[in-house]
C-alpha positions as CSV (number, residue, x, y, z in Angstrom):
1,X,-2.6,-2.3,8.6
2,X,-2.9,1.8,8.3
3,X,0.6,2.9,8.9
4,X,-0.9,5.9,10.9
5,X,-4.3,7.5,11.3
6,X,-4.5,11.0,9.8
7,X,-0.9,11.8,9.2
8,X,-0.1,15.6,7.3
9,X,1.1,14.2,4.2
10,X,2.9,15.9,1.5
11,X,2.2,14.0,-2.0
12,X,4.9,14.4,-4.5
13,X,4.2,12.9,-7.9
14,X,6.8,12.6,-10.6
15,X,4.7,12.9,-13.6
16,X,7.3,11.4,-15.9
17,X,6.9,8.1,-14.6
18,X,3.3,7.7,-13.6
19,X,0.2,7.5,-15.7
20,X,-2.7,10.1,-15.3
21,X,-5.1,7.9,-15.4
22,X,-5.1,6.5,-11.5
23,X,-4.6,9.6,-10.0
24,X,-8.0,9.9,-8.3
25,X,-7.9,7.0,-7.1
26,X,-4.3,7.3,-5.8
27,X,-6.1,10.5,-3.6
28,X,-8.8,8.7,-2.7
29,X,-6.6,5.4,-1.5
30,X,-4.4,8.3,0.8
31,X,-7.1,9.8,2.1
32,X,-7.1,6.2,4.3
33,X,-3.7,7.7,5.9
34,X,-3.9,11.3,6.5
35,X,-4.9,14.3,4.5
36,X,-2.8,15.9,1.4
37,X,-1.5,18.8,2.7
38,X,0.8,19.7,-0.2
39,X,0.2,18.3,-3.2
40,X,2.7,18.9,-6.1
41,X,3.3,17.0,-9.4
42,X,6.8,17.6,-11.5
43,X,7.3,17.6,-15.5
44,X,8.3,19.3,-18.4
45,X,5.0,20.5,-19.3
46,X,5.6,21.6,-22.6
47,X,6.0,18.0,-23.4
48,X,3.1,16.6,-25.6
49,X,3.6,13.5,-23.9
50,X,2.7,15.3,-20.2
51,X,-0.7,16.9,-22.0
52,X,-2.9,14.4,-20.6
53,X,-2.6,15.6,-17.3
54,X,-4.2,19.2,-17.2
55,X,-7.7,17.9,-16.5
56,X,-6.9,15.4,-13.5
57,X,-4.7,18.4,-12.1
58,X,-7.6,20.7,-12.2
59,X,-9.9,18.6,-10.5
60,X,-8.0,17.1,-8.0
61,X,-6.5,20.7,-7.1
62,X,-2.8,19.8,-7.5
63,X,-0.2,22.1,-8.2
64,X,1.9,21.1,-11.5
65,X,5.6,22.3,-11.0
66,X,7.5,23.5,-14.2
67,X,10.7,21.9,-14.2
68,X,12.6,21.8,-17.6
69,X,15.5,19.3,-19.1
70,X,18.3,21.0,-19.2
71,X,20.8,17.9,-20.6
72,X,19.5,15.6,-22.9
73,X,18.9,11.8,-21.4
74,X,19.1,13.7,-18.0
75,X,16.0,13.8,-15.7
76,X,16.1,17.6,-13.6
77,X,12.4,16.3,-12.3
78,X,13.9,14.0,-10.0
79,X,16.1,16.9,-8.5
80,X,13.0,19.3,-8.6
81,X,11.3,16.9,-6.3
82,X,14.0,15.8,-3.5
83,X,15.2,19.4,-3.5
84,X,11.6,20.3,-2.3
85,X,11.0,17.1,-0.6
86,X,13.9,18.2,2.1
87,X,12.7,22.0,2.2
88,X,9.1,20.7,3.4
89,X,10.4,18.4,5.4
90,X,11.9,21.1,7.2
91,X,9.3,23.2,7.7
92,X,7.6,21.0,10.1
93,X,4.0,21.3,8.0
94,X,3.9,17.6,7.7
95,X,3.7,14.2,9.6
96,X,4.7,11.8,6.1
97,X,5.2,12.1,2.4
98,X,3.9,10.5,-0.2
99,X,5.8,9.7,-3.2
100,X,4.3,8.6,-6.2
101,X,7.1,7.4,-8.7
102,X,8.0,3.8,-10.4
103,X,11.8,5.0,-10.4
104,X,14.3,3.9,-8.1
105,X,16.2,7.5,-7.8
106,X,14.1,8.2,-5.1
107,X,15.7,5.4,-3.0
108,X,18.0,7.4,-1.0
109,X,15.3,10.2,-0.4
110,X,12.9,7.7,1.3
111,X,15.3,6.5,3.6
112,X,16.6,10.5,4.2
113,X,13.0,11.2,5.2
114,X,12.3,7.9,7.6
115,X,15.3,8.6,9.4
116,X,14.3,11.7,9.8
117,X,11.2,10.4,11.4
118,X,9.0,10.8,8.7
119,X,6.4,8.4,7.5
120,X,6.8,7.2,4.0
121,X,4.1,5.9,1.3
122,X,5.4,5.4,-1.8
123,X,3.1,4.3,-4.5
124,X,4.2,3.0,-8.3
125,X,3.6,0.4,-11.1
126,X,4.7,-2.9,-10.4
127,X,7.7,-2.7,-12.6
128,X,9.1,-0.2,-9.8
129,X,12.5,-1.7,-8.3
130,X,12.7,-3.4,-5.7
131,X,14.9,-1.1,-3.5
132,X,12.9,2.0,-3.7
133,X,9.9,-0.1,-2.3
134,X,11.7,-1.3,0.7
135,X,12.6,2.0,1.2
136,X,9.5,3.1,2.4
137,X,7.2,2.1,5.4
138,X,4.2,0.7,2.8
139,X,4.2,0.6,-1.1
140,X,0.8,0.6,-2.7
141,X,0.7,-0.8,-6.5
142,X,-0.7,1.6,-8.8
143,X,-2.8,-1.4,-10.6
144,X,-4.3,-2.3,-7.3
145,X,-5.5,1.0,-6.6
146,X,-7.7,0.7,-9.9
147,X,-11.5,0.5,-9.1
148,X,-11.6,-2.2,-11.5
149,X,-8.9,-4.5,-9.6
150,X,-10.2,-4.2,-7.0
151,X,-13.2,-7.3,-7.0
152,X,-13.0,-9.0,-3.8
153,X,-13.7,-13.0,-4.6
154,X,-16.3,-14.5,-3.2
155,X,-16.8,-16.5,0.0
156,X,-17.1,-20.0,-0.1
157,X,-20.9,-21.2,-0.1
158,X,-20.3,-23.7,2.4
159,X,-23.7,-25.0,3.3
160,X,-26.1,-23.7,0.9
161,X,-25.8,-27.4,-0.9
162,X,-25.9,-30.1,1.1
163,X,-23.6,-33.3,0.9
164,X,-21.3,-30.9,-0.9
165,X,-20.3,-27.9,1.6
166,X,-17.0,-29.6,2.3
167,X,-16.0,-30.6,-0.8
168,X,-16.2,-26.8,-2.3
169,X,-14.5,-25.4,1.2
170,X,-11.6,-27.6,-0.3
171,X,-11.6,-26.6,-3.5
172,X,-11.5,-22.9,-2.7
173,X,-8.9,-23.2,-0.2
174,X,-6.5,-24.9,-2.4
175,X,-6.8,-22.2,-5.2
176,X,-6.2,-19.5,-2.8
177,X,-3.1,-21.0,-1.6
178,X,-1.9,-21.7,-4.8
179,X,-2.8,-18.1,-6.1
180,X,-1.2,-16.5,-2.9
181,X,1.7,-18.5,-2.8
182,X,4.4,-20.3,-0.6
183,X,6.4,-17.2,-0.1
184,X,3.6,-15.4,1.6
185,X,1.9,-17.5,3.4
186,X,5.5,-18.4,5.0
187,X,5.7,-14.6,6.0
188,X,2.2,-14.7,7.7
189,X,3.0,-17.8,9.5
190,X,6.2,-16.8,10.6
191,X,5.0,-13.3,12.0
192,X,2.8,-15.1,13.6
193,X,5.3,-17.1,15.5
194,X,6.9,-13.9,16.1
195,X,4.1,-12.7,18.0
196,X,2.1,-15.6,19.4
197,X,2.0,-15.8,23.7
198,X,2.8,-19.2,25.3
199,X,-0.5,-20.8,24.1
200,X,0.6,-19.9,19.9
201,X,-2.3,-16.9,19.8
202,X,-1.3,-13.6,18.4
203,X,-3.6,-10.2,17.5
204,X,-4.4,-10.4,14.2
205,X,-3.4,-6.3,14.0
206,X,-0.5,-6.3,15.6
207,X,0.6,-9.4,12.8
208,X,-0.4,-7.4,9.9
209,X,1.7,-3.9,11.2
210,X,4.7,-6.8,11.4
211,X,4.1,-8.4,7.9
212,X,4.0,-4.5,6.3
213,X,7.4,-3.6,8.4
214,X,8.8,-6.9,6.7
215,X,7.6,-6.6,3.1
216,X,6.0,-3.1,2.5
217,X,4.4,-3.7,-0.2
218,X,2.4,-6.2,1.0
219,X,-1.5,-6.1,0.4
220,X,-4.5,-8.2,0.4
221,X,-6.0,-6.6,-2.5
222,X,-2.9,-7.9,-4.1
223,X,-4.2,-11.3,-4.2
224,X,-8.0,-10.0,-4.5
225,X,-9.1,-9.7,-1.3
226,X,-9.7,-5.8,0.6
227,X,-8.6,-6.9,4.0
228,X,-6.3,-9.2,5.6
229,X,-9.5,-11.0,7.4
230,X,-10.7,-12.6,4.3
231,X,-7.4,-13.4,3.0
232,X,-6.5,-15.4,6.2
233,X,-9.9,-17.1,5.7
234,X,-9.7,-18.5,2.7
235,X,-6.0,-19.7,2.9
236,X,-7.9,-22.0,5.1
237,X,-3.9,-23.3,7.2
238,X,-4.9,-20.8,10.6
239,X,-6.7,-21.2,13.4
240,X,-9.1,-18.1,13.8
241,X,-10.3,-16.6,17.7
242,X,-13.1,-13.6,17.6
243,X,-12.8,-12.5,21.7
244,X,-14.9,-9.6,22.6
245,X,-13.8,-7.3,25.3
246,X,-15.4,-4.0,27.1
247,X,-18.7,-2.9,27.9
248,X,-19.1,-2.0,23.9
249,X,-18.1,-5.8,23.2
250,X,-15.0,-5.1,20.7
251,X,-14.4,-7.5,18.4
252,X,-10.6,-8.3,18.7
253,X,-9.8,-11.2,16.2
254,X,-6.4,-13.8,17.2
255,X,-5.1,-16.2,15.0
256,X,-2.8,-19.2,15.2
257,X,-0.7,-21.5,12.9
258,X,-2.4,-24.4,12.5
């Protein structure tokens, strides 16, 4: 479900709306996309509130941009950020952005930059509107991207007791459907349909790129699970095909509504 592999991304964080506290992780979750090649975080530094952030900037070698408040209850960060968003995007230097903010201001510069044929990643708390997140090609949650969310559940031990096997497969399957929901499972099932040839089969990668184009912030680890595999596993309503193809016998895995 990468949106491209190794895209020239330019990270912009708006440090008034983020906590400090993810953002190795947020670099290390990116690094799955492309590599940083600007990195730049915006604030009014002499804020003790912003003092936190020294430390992480050091070590994760971004640049921390000066921007002050001119206007009470007015945020000049926001400005700071698209004005330099649109000069890098004219440069040419980079294939994406990334644009690490929970507020919905940066709406309209998302969908500047994909129609200018950029790739956007926007990452942000979960409280982050809904239109800025639709705005971009994928949205990753801030508390996903925390090493201590993210504890895929276990598989089913189906067959280690005997007599029993079937009725724990049940059992599992039923919690992970009700944990994932209708709403989602309706969106796999349906881009599935989308997809599937005459005999209902469809490539399990081509169905997730569709699912991300319809809901970008969709993500296994949401819902506990690091791929979209497992998370089709345990829902436990589709049909699963592993074909092998080539000389190197690739693994191309098909699915189908049940």
């Amino acid at each position: 479900m990468d949106i491209v592999n190794d895209l020239r991304l330019a990270v912009l964080i708006d440090a008034d709306n983020i906590p400090y506290s993810n953002v190795k992780g947020m670099m290390e979750e990116l690094a799955r996309y492309g590599t940083p090649t600007f990195k730049r975080i915006y604030g009014d530094w002499t804020k003790p509130t912003l003092a936190g952030w020294k430390t992480v900037l050091l070590e994760n070698a971004i640049t921390p941009i000066q921007q002050y408040g001119y206007t009470t209850g007015k945020n000049s960060t926001d400005s700071a950020m698209i004005i330099d968003a649109m000069d890098i995007l004219y440069s040419g230097k980079v294939d994406g952005f990334c644009i690490v903010s929970s507020d919905s201001d940066f709406t309209r510069l998302a969908i500047r930059l994909r129609e200018a044929g950029m790739k956007v990643i926007g990452i942000g708390e979960k409280k982050t509107p809904n239109p800025f997140i639709v705005a971009c090609d994928k949205f990753i949650y801030i508390e996903i991207i925390n090493s201590s969310a993210l504890k895929p559940e276990p598989a089913p031990a189906a067959g280690k007791v005997k007599g029993r096997a079937p009725v724990k497969k049940q059992k599992s399957e039923a919690s992970s459907v009700e944990k994932i929901g209708k709403e989602v499972i309706n969106l796999i099932a349906a881009s599935i349909t989308d997809l599937a040839d005459e005999n209902g089969w469809a490539f399990l990668g081509e169905v997730g790129s569709l699912i991300l184009k319809k809901q970008p912030d969709f993500d296994p680890r949401n819902y506990g699970y690091q791929k979209l595999t497992p998370l089709i596993k345990a829902m436990g309503m589709f049909e699963i095909d592993i074909r092998e193809s080539g000389q190197f016998h690739i693994k191309h895995i098909y699915i189908k509504n049940k």
